[in-house]
C-alpha positions as CSV (number, residue, x, y, z in Angstrom):
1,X,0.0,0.0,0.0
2,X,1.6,3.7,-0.9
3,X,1.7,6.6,2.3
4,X,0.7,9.8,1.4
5,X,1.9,13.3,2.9
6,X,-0.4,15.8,4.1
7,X,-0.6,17.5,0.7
8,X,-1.6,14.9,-1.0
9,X,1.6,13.6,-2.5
10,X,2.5,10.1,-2.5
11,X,6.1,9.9,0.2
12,X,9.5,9.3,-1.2
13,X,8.1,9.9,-4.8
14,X,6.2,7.0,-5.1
15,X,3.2,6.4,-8.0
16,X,-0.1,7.3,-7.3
17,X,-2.5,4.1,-7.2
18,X,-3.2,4.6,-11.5
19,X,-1.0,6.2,-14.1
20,X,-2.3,9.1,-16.2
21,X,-3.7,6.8,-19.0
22,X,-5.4,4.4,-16.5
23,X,-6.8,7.2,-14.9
24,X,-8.6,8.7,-18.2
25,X,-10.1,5.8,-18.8
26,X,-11.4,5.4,-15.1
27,X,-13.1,9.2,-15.4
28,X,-14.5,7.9,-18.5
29,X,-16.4,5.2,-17.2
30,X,-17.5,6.8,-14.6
31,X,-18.6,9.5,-16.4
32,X,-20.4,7.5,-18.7
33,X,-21.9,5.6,-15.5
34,X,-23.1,9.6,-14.2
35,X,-24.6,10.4,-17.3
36,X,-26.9,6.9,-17.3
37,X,-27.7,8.1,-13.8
38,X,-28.5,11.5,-14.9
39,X,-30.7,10.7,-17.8
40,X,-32.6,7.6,-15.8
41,X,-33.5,10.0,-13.1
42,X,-35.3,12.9,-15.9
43,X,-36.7,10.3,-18.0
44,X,-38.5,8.5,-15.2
45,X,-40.2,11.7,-14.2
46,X,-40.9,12.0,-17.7
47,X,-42.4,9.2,-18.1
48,X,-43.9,8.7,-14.8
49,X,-47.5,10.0,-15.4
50,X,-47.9,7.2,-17.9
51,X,-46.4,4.3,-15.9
52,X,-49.0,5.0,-13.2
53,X,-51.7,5.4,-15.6
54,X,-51.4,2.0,-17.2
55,X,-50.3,0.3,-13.8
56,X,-54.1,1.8,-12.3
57,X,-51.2,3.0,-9.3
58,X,-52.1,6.9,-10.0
59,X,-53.0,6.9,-6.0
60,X,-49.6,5.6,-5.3
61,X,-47.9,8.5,-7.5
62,X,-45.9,10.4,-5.7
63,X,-45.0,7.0,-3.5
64,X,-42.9,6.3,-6.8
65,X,-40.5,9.4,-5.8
66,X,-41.0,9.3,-2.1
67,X,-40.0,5.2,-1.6
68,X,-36.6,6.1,-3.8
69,X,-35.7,8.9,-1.6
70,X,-36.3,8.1,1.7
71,X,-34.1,4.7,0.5
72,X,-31.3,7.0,-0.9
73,X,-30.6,8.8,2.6
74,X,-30.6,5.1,4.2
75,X,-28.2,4.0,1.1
76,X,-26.3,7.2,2.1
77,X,-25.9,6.4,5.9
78,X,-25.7,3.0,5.5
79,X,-22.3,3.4,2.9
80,X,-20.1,6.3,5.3
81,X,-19.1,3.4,8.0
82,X,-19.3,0.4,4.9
83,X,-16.8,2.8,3.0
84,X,-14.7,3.6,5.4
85,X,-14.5,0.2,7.1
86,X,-13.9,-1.6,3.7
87,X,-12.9,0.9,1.3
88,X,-15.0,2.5,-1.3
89,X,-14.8,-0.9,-3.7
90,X,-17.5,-3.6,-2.0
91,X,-19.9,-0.7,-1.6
92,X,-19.4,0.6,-4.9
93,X,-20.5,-3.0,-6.3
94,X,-23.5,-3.3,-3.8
95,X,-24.7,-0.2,-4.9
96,X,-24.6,-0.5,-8.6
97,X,-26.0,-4.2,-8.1
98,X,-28.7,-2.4,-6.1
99,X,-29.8,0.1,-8.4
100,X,-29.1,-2.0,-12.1
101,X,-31.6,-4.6,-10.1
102,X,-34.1,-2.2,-9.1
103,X,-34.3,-0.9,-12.1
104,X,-35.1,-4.4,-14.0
105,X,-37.6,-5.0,-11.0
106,X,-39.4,-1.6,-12.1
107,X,-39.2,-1.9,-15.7
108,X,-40.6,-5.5,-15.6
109,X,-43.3,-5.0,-12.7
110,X,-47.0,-6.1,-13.4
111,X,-48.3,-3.6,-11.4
112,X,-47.3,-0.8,-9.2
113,X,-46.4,-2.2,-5.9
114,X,-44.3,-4.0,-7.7
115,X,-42.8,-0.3,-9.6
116,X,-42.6,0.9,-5.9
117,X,-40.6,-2.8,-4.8
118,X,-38.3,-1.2,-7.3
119,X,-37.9,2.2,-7.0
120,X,-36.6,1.0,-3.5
121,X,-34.2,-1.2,-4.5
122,X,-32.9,1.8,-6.7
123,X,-32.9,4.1,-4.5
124,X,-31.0,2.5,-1.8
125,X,-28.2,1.5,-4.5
126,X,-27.6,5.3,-6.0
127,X,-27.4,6.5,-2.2
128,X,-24.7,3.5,-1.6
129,X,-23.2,3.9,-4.8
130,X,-23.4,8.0,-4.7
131,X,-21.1,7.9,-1.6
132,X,-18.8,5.7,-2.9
133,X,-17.9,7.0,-6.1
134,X,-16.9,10.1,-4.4
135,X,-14.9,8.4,-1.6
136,X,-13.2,6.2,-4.7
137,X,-12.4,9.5,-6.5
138,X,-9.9,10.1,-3.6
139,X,-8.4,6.8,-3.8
140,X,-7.5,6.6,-7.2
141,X,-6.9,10.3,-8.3
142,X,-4.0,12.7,-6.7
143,X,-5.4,15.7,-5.2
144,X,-4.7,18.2,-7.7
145,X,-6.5,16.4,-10.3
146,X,-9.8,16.3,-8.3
147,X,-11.6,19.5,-9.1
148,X,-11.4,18.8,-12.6
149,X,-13.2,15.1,-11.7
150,X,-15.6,16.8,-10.3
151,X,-16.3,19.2,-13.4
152,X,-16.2,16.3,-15.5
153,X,-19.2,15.0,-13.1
154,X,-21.2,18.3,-13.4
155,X,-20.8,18.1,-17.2
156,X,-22.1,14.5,-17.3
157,X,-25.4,15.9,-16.6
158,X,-25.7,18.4,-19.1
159,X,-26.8,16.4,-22.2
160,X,-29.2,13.9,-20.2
161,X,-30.5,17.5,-18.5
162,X,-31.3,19.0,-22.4
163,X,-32.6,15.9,-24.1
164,X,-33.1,13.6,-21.6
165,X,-37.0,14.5,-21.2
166,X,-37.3,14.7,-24.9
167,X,-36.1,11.0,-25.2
168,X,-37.4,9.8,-22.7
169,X,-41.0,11.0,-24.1
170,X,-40.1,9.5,-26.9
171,X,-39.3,5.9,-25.4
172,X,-42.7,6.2,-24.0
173,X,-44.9,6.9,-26.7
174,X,-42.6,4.6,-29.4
175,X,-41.5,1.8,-27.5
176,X,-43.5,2.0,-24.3
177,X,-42.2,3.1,-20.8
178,X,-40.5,0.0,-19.9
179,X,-37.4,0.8,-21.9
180,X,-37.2,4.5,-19.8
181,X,-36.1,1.5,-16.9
182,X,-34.6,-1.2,-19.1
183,X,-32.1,0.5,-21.2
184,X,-30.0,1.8,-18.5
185,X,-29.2,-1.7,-17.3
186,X,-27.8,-2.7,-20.8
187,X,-25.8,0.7,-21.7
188,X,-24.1,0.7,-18.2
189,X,-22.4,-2.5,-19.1
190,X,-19.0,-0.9,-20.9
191,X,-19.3,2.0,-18.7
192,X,-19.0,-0.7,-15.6
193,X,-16.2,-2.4,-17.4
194,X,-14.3,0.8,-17.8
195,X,-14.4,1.1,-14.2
196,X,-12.3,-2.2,-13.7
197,X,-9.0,-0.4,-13.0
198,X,-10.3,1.7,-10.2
199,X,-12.1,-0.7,-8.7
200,X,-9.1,-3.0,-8.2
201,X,-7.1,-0.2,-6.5
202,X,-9.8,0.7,-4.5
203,X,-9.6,-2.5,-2.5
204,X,-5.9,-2.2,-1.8
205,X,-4.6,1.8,-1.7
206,X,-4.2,3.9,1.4
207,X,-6.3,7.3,0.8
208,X,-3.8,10.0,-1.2
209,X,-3.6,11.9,2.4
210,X,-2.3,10.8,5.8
211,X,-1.6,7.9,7.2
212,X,-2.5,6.5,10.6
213,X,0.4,7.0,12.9
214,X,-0.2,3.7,14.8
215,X,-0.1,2.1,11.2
216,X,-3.9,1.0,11.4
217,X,-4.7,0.9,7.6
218,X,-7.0,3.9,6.7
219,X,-9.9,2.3,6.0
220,X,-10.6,0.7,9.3
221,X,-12.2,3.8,11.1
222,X,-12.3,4.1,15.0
223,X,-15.8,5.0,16.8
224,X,-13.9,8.1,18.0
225,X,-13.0,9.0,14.0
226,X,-16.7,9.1,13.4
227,X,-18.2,10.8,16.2
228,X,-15.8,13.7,15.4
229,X,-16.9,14.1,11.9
230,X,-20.9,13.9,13.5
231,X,-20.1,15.9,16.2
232,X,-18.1,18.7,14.3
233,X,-21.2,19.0,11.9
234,X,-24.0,18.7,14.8
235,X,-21.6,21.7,16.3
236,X,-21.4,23.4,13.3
237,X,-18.1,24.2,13.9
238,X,-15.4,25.5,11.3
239,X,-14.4,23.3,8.8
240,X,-15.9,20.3,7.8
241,X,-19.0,21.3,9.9
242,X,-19.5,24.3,7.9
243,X,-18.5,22.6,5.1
244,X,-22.0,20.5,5.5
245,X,-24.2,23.5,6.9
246,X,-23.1,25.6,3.5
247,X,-24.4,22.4,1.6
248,X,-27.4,22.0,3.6
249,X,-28.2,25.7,2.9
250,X,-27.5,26.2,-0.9
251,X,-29.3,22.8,-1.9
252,X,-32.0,24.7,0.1
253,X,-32.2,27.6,-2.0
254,X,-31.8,26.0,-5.0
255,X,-34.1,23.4,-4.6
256,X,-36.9,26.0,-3.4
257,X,-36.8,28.0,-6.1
258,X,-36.5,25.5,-8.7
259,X,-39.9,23.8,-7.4
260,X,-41.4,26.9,-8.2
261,X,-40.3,27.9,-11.5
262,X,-42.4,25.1,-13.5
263,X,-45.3,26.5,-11.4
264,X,-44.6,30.2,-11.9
265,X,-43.9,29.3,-15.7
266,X,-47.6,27.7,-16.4
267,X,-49.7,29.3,-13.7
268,X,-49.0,32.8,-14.0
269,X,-47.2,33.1,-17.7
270,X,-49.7,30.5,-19.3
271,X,-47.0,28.6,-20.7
272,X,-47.1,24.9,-21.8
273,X,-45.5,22.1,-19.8
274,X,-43.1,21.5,-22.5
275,X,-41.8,25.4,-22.6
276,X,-41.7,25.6,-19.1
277,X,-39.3,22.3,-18.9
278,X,-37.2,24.4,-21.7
279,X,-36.9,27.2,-19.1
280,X,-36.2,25.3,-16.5
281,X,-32.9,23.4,-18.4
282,X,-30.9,27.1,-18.7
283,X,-29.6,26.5,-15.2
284,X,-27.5,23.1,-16.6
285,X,-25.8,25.6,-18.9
286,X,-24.9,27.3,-16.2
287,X,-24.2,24.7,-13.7
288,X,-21.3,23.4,-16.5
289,X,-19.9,26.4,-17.0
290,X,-19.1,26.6,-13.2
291,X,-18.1,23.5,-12.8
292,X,-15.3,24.1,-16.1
293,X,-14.7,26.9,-14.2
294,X,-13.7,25.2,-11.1
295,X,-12.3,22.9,-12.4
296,X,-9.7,24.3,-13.9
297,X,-9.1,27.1,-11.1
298,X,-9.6,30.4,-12.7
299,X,-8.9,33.4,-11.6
300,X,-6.9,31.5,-8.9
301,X,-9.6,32.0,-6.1
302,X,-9.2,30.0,-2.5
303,X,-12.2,27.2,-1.7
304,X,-13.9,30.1,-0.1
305,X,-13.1,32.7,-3.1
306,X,-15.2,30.1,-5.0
307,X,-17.8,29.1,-2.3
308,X,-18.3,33.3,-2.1
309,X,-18.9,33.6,-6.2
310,X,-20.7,30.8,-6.5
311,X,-23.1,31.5,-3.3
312,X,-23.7,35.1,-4.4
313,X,-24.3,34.0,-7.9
314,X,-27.3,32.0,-6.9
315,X,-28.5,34.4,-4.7
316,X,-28.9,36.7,-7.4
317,X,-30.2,34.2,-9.5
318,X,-32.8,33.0,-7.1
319,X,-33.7,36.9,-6.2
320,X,-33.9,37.8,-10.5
321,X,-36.1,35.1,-11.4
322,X,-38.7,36.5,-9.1
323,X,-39.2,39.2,-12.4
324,X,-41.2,35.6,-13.9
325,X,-44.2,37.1,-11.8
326,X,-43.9,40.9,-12.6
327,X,-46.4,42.3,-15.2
328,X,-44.8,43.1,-18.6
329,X,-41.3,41.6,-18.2
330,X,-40.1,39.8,-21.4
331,X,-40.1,36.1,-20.5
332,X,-36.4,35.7,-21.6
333,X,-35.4,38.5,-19.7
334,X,-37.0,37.3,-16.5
335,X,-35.9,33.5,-16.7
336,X,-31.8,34.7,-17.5
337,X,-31.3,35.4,-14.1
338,X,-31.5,31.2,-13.5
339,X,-28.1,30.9,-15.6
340,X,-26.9,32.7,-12.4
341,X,-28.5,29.9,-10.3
342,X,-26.9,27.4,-12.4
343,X,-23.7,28.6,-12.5
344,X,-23.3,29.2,-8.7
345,X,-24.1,25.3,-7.8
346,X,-21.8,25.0,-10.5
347,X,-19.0,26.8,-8.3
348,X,-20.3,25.8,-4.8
349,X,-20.5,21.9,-5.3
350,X,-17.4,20.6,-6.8
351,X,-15.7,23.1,-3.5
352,X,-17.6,21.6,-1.5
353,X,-16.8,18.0,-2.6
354,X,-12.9,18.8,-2.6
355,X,-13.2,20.7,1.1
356,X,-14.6,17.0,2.2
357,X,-12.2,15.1,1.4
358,X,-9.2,17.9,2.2
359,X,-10.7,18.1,5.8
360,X,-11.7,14.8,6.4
361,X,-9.2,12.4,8.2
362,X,-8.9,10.1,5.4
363,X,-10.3,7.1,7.2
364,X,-13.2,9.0,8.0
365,X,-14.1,10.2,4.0
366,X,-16.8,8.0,3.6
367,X,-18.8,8.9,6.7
368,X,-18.0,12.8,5.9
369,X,-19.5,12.4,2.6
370,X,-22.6,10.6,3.8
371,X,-23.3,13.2,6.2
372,X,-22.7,15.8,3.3
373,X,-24.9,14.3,1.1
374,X,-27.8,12.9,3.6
375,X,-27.7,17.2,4.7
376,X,-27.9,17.9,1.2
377,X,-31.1,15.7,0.8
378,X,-32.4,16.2,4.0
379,X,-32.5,20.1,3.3
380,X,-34.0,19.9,-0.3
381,X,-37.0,18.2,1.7
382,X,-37.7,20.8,4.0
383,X,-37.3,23.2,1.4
384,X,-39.8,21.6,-1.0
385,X,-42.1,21.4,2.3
386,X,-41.7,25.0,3.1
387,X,-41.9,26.4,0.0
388,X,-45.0,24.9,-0.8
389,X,-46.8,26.0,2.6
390,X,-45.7,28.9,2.8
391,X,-46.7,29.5,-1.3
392,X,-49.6,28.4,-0.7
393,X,-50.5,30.6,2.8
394,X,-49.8,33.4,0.7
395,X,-50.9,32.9,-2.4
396,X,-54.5,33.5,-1.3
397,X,-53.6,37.0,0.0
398,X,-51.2,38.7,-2.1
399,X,-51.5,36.8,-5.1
400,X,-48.5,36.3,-7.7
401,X,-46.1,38.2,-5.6
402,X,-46.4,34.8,-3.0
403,X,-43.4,33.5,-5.7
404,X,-41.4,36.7,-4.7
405,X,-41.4,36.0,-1.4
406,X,-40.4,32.7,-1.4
407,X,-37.3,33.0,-4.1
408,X,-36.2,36.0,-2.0
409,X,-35.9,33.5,1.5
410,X,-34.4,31.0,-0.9
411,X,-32.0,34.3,-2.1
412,X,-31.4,34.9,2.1
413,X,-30.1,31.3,2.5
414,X,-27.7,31.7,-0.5
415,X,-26.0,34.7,1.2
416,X,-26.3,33.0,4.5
417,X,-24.0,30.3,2.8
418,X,-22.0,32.7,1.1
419,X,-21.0,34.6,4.6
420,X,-20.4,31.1,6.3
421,X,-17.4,30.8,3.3
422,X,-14.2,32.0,5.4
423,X,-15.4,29.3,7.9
424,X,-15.0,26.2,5.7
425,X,-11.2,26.1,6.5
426,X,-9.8,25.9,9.9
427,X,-7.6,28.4,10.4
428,X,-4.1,28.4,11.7
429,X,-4.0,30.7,15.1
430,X,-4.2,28.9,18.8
431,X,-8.5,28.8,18.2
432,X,-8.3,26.9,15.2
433,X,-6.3,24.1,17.2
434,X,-8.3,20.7,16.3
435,X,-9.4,18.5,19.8
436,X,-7.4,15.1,19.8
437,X,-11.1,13.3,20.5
438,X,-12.3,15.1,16.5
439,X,-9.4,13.3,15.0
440,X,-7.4,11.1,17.2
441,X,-5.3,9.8,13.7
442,X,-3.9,13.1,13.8
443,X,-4.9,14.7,11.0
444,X,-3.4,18.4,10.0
445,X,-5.7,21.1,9.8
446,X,-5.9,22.5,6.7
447,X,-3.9,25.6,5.6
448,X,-5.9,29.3,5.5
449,X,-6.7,28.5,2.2
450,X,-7.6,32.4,1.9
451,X,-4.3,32.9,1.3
452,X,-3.7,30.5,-0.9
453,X,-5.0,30.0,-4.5
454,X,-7.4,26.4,-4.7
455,X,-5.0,23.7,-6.7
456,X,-6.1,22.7,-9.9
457,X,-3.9,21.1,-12.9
């Protein structure tokens, strides 16, 4: 197994777990593997309306989204400790086993407890498998080379995000729903086998970060490892508990304000489901660009530089698309503004994703990325449930300007995560000082990364 130093750098020169070319085609299967995700999760609510219809389940509607969620957030929990105990590779496997079988269960079903069975199964595997990926990300590719992984992530959604509904329709009125389910299975098979490589050496490398000075192997956790991690997120405290809690609160203001656009779009502009979905795909364009952005570093910006763009980005974004409501506003003119949106997430997550596994001792990624992402689903719930009360309660009394209100809360929680920014490193004074019981492998803190440009190749 290969040590790591603090930066990220393999000790005494030795090679990272994959060369260069190994590595390409690693990013490429998993990128292929992201994009089936992507386009399996638009094209089922696409399609959706029709599975329920010919199953007689259109009672049991919304049960089709609710059962997959709820089993995500257990996949996610579930996979921290399994990832972190056993390394990113068995996990990995469970989860993709999960979710290729759900989707056969759901695409074969005879009726629509049978869909629901399913969408389970599915659910449960992408929140395994969603962890995992990420935790094997650190394990087979050196630090500097992870923001542009990320990017390439963000950009795997933005072909599935522009035709995706469009095909999927398609599938469903040409060759019937089913193949929205069964196709995935099938495609995912060379985008599995490119993922061979990685696999392998996530059974057997050390994390590229520090090493256990006892010599326990990094993937074998303590308790004490993991009840830092919780504890520093329950606390709130800076670092990786910010870290979470600016997640928590920009998948909150994006989420609320996206559930409302559709709404806004064919309620008070009059405009066909179809157009509104076109409206609603301008924030992928902007999500990519950020993440390219990121990726690559420009402009030389810290994690917080970028976590301060890309939060005040969507805030404005959020805040301009309120003009959708205003009397007289061109419709183009009123949905730019959710570029802005776009392109913030696509600044905020990738930083986010990299300040995890920076901050993280590195036998505790896996649980740190669970609690990010169970936050991050967690808060996009109660958004969705606020939103629409609080809509609703005003809707009655002050009419269209109801969707003002709202986007300009979701706005407020933006800038919220935008001030939290300079708290997502630890710093380097006496305060900053990290308690032995957080991290008893004794883990660095971080540099003030303020100072310092973010590393990208």
């Amino acid at each position: 197994m290969t040590a790591a130093s603090p930066d990220g750098a393999p000790v005494g020169g030795a090679a990272a777990p994959l060369g260069p070319s190994a590595q390409r085609t690693v990013l490429a299967g998993m990128v292929a593997y992201i994009a089936l995700g992507a386009f399996e999760s638009l094209a089922v609510a696409t399609a959706m309306p029709t599975v329920a219809a010919e199953l007689d389940g259109l009672r049991l509607y919304t049960l089709a989204f609710a059962t997959g969620s709820a089993a995500g957030v257990v996949g996610m929990l579930v996979a921290g400790r399994w990832t972190d105990r056993r390394g990113p590779t068995p996990p990995l496997l469970a989860g993709i086993s999960l979710f290729l079988v759900g989707l056969l269960v759901a695409g074969l079903a005879p009726s629509m407890p049978v869909l629901l069975a399913g969408r389970t199964v599915q659910g449960a595997g992408s929140g395994i498998e969603g962890v995992a990926i990420f935790v094997l990300v650190a394990r087979v590719f050196p630090q500097e080379r992870r923001a542009r992984v990320f990017a390439w992530f963000a950009a795997a959604w933005v072909v599935p995000g522009v035709v995706g509904p469009l095909l999927a329709g398609a599938m469903t009125q040409y060759l019937g729903w089913r193949w929205v389910f069964l196709a995935v299975p099938v495609l995912a098979v060379p985008a599995l086998l490119a993922l061979r490589p990685a696999l392998a050496a996530g059974r057997s490398a050390h994390p590229v970060g520090p090493v256990a000075d006892d010599g326990r192997p990094s993937g074998d956790a303590p308790p004490a490892e993991w009840r830092g991690v919780v504890g520093q997120v329950l606390r709130g405290a800076r670092g990786l508990g910010t870290v979470v809690l600016v997640r928590a609160l920009v998948a909150a203001a994006f989420v609320g304000a996206q559930v409302l656009l559709p709404l806004a779009l064919t309620r008070e502009r009059g405009l066909a489901p179809a157009f509104a979905g076109a409206v609603l795909t301008l924030h992928v364009l902007g999500w990519s660009t950020g993440s390219w952005a990121r990726g690559r570093g420009l402009g030389g910006l810290s994690h917080a530089g970028f976590l301060r763009v890309g939060g005040t980005s969507l805030a404005l974004g959020t805040a301009g698309v309120a003009l959708l409501v205003v009397p007289g506003v061109p419709l183009l003119a009123a949905a730019a503004p959710w570029v802005l949106g776009g392109l913030g997430m696509g600044l905020v997550f990738p930083t986010l994703n990299l300040l995890v596994l920076e901050l993280a001792p590195p036998s505790a990624q896996g649980v740190s990325m669970s609690v990010l992402q169970v936050a991050d689903a967690a808060a996009s719930a109660l958004a969705l449930t606020g939103t629409g009360a609080l809509l609703w309660a005003l809707h009655d009394r002050v009419g269209a300007a109801a969707y003002a209100v709202c986007l300009g809360l979701a706005a407020a929680l933006a800038l919220t995560a935008t001030a939290l920014a300079g708290r997502t490193r630890r710093g380097t004074g006496p305060r900053a000082v990290t308690n032995p019981v957080d991290f008893p492998s004794g883990v660095r803190d971080a540099a003030d990364e303020d100072a310092l440009p973010a590393r990208s190749s």
